[in-house]
RODO-2510 file (C-alpha; in nm, 4 decimals, decimal comma):
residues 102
     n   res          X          Y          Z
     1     x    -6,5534    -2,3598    -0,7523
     2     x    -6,2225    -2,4826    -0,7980
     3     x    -5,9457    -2,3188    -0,6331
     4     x    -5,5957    -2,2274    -0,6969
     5     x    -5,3012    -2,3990    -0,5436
     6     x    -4,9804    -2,1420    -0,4734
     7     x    -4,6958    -2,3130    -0,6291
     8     x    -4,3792    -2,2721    -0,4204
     9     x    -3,9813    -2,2978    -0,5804
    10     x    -3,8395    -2,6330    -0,4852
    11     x    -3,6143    -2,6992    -0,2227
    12     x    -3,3236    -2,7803    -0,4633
    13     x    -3,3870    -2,4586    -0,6635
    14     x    -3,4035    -2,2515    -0,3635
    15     x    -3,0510    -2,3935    -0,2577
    16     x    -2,9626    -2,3190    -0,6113
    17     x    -3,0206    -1,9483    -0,6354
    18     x    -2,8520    -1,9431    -0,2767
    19     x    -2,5262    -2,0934    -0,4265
    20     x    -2,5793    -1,9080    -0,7472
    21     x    -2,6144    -1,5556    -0,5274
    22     x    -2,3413    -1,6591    -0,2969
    23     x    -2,0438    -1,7393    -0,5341
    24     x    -2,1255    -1,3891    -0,6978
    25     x    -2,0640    -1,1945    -0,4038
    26     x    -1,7591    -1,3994    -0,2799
    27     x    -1,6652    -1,3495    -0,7054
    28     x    -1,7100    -0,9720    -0,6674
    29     x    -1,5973    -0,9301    -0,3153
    30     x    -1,2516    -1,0972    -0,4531
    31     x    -1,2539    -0,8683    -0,7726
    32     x    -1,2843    -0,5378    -0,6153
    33     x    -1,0754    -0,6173    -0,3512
    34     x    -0,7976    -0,7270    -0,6223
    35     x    -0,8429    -0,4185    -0,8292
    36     x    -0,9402    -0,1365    -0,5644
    37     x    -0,7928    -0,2766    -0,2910
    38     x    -1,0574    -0,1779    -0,0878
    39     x    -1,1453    -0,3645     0,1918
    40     x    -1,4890    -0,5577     0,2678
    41     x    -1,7257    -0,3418     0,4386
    42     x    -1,6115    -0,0611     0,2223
    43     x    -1,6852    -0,2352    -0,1192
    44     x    -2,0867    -0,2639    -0,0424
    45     x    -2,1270     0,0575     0,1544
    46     x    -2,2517     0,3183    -0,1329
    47     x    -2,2890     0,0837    -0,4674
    48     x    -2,3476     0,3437    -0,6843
    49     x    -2,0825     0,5709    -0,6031
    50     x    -1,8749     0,2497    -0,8188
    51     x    -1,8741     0,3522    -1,1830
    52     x    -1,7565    -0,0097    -1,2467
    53     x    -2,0176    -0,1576    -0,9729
    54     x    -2,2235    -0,3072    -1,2932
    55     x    -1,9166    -0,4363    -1,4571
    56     x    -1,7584    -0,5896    -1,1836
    57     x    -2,1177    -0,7834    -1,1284
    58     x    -2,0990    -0,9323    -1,4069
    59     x    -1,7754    -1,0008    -1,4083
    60     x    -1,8598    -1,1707    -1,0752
    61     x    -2,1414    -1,3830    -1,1984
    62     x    -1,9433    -1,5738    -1,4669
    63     x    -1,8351    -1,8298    -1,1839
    64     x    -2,2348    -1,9487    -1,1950
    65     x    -2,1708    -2,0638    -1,5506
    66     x    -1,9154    -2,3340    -1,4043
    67     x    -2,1691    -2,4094    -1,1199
    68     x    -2,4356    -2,3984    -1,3298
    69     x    -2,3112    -2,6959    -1,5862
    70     x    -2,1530    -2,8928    -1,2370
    71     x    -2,5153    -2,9131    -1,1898
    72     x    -2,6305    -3,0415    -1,5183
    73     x    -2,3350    -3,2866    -1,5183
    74     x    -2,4448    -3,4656    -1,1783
    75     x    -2,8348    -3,4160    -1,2820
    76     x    -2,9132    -3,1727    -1,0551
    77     x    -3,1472    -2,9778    -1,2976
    78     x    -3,3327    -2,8216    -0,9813
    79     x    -3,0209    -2,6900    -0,8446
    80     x    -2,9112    -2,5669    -1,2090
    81     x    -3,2628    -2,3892    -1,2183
    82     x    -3,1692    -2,1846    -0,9174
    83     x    -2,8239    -2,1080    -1,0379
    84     x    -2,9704    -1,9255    -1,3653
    85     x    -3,2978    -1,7682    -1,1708
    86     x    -2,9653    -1,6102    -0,9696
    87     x    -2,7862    -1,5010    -1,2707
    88     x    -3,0729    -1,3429    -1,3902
    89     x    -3,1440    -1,1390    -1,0531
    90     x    -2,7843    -1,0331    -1,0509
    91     x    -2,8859    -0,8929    -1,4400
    92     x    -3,1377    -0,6735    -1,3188
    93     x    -2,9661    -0,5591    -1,0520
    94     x    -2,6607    -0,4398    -1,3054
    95     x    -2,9477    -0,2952    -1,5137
    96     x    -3,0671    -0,1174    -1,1805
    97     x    -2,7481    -0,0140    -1,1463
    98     x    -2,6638     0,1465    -1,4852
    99     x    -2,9956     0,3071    -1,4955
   100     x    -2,9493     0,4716    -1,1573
   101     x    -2,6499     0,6014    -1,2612
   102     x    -2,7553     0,7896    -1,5223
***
């Protein structure tokens, strides 16, 4: 009986969705703090009280797009991996989001 091997991420994408999740909160953290002028421990206290919270994550994840195609440029396809398995955990958490506050 043969059996199954557990297939791990890569180093280089785990770095990748690291990067990818960092640069959206330092993205967001900037936003909010530009347009509420709240400051930082106040911005990720209560989420949901936000009605923009999903908006402004978005908004906040568009810096991965740069990152993203820095890492296709210098052939880091691993790395780019990571970056877009980020971008789409920041999209369900927006959908999360939305749906909660319903």
């Amino acid at each position: 009986m043969e059996t199954k091997q557990l297939i791990l991420p890569n180093k280089q994408t785990i770095i990748g969705f690291a990067l990818g999740l960092l640069l959206a909160l330092l993205s967001t953290t900037l936003l909010l703090r530009y347009y509420a002028g709240a400051q930082f421990w106040e911005l990720y206290n209560h989420p949901a009280e936000w009605p923009i919270m999903g908006a402004v994550l978005s908004l906040g994840s568009l810096p991965n797009l740069a990152l993203f195609f820095y890492f296709l440029k210098i052939d880091k396809e691993f790395k780019a991996k990571g970056v877009l398995t980020a971008v789409v955990f920041i999209a369900v958490a927006v959908l999360i989001i939305k749906l909660s506050s319903l």
